[in-house]
ROVONU-684381 format. One record per residue (C-alpha): residue number from 0; residue in three letters; x, y, z. Coordinates in Angstrom, 1 decimal, padded with zeros to 4 digits. Each point is the difference from the previous one (the first is absolute). Layout:
+-----+------+--------+--------+--------+
|  nr | rest |      u |      v |      w |
+-----+------+--------+--------+--------+
| NUM |  Ala |      X |      Y |      Z |
...
+-----+------+--------+--------+--------+
END
This chain:
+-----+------+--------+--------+--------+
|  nr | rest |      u |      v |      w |
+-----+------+--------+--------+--------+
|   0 |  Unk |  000.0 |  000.0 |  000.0 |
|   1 |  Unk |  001.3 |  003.5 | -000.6 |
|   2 |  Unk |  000.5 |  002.5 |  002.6 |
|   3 |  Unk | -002.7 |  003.1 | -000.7 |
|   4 |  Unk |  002.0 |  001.8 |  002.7 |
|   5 |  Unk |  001.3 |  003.4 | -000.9 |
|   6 |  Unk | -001.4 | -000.3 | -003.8 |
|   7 |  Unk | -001.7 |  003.1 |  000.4 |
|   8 |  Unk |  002.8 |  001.9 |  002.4 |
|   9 |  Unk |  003.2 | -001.6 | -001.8 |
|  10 |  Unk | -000.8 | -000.2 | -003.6 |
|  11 |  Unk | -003.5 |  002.4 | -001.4 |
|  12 |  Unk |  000.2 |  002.8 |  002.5 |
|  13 |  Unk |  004.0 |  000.6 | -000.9 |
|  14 |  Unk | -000.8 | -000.9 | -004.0 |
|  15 |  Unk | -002.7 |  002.7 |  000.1 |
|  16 |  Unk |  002.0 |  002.9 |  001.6 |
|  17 |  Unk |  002.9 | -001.4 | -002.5 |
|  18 |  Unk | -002.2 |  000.8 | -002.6 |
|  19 |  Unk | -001.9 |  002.6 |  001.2 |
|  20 |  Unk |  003.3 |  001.9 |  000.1 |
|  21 |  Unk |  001.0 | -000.7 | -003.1 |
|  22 |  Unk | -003.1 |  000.7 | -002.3 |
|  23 |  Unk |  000.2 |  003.6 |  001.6 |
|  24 |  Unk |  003.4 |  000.3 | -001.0 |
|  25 |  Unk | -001.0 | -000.7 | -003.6 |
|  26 |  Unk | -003.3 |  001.9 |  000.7 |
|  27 |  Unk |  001.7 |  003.2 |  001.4 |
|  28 |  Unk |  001.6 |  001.7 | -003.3 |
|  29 |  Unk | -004.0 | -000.3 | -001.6 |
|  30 |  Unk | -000.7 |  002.5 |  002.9 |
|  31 |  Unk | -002.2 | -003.2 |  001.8 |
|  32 |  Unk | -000.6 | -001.3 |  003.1 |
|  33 |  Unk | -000.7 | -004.2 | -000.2 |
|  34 |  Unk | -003.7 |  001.0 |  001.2 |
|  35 |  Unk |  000.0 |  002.3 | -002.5 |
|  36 |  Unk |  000.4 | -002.7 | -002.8 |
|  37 |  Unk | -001.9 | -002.1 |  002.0 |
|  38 |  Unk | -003.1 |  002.1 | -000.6 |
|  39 |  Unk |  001.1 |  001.0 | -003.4 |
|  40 |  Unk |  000.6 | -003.9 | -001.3 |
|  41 |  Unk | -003.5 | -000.9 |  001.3 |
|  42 |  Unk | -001.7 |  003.0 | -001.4 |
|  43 |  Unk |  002.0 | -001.0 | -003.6 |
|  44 |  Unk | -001.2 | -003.5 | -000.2 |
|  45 |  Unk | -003.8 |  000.6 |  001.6 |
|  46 |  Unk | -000.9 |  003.7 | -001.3 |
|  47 |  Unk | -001.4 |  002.5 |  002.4 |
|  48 |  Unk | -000.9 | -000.7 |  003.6 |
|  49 |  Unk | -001.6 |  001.2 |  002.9 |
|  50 |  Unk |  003.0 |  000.9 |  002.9 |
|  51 |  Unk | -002.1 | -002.4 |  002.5 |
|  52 |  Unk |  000.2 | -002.4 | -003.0 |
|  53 |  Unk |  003.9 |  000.8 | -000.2 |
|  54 |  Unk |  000.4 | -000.6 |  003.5 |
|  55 |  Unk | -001.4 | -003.7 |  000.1 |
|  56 |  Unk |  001.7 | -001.5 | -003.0 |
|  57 |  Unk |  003.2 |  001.2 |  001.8 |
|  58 |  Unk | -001.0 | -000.8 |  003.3 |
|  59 |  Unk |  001.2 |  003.6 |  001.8 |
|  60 |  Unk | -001.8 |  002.2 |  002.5 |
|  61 |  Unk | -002.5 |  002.7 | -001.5 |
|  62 |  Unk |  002.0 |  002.3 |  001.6 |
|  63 |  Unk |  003.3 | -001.2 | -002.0 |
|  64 |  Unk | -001.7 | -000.2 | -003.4 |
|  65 |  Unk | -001.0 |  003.6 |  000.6 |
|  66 |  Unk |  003.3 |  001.7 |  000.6 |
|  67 |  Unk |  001.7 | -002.5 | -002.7 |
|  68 |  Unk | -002.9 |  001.4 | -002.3 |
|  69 |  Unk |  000.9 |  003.7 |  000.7 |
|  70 |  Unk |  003.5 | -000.4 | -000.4 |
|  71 |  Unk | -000.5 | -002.1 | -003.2 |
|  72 |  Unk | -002.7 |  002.7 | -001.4 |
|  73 |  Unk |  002.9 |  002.7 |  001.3 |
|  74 |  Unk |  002.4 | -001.2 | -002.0 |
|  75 |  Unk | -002.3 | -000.3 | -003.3 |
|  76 |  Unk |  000.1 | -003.7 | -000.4 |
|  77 |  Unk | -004.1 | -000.1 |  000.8 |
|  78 |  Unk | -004.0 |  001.9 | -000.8 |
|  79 |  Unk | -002.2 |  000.1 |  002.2 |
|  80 |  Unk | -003.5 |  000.5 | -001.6 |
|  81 |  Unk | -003.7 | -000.7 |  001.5 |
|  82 |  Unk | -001.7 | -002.7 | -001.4 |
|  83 |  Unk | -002.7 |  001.3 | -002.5 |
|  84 |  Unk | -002.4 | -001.3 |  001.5 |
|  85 |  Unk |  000.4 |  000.3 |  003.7 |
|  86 |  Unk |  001.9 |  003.6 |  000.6 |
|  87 |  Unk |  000.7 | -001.6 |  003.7 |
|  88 |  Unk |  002.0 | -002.3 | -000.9 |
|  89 |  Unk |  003.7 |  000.3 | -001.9 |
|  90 |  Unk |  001.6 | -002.0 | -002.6 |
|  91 |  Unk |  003.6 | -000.3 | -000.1 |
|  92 |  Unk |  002.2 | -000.4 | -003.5 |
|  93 |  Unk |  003.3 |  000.3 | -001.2 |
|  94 |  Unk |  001.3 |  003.5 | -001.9 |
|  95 |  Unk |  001.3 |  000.0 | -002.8 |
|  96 |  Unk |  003.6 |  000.4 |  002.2 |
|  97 |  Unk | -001.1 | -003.2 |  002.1 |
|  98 |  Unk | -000.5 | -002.1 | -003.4 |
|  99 |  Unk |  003.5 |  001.3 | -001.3 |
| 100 |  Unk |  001.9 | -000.6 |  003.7 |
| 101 |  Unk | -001.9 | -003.6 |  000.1 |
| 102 |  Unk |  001.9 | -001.0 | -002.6 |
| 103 |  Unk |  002.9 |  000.5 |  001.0 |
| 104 |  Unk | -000.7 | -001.0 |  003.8 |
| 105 |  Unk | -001.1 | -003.3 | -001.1 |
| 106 |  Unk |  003.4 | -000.5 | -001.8 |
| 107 |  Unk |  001.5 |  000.9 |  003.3 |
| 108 |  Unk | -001.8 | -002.3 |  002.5 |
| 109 |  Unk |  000.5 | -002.9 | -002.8 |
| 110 |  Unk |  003.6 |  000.0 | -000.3 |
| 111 |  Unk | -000.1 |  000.2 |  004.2 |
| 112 |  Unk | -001.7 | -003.4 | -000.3 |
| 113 |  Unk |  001.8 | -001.5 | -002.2 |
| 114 |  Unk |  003.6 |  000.3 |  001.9 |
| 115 |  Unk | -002.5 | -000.8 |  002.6 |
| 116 |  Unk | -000.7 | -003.6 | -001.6 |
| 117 |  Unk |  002.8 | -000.2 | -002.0 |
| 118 |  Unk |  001.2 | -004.2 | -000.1 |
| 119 |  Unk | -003.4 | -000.7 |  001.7 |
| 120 |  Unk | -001.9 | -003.0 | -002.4 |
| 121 |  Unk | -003.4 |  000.6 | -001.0 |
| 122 |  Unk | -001.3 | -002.9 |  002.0 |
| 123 |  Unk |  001.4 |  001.6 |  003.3 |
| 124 |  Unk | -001.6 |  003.2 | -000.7 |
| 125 |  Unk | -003.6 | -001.8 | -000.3 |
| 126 |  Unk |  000.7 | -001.5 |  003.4 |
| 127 |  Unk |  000.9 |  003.3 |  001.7 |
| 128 |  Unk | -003.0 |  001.6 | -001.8 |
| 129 |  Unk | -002.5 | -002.7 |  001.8 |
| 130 |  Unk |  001.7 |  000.5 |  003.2 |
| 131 |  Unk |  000.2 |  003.8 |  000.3 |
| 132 |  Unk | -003.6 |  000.1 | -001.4 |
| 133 |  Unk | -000.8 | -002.3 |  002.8 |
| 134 |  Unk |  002.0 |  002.2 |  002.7 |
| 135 |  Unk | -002.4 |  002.4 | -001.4 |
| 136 |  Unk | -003.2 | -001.0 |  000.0 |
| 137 |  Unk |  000.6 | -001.7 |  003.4 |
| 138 |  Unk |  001.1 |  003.1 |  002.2 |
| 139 |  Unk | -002.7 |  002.2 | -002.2 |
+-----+------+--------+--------+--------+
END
């Protein structure tokens, strides 16, 4: 049987400040902050959202997703419009600055990933997608 002991502590906790530190290095000359791209890489593969809507696909605190969202809008990246038809309610989107910046952040945070996994076999990285998925959902 394996040892479970210090999975989490020893290996994923260290891993994701690794990481974390290293995709905003690459993040930091495109004028972004990794919740910044966060935000801006949902927004570019699912369109425009509600910030409560931002909030839960990335798991953060309301109170979080609102300063990110001013700093982000600060900078240019994102609009903020009302939705047609409820003027209560506010639709976030990408400028035309956060579509261009994307781009380029996406290239970033890709070649982070793969020094990340470089020599790791394909069959490995299905196994550690299962089990950090499971991490996941079971501590959710």
């Amino acid at each position: 049987m394996t040892d479970e002991r210090g999975f989490l502590t020893n290996l994923v906790l260290p891993a994701a400040r690794i990481a974390s530190r290293e995709i905003a290095a690459a993040l930091a000359p495109l004028g972004l902050a990794p919740a910044q791209y966060a935000i801006l890489d949902l927004i570019g593969r699912h369109g425009g959202m509600r910030p409560a809507m931002i909030a839960r696909r990335l798991d953060l605190e309301t109170s979080t997703t609102t300063n990110t969202l001013q700093r982000t809008e600060r900078d240019g990246f994102i609009d903020r419009q009302t939705e047609p038809n409820n003027s209560r309610m506010v639709l976030i989107s990408l400028s035309e600055k956060g579509k261009t910046v994307l781009v380029d952040a996406r290239v970033a945070v890709q070649d982070v990933e793969a020094r990340a996994l470089a020599g790791t076999a394909p069959e490995n990285m299905e196994g550690a997608r299962v089990i950090l998925a499971r991490v996941m959902a079971n501590l959710k």
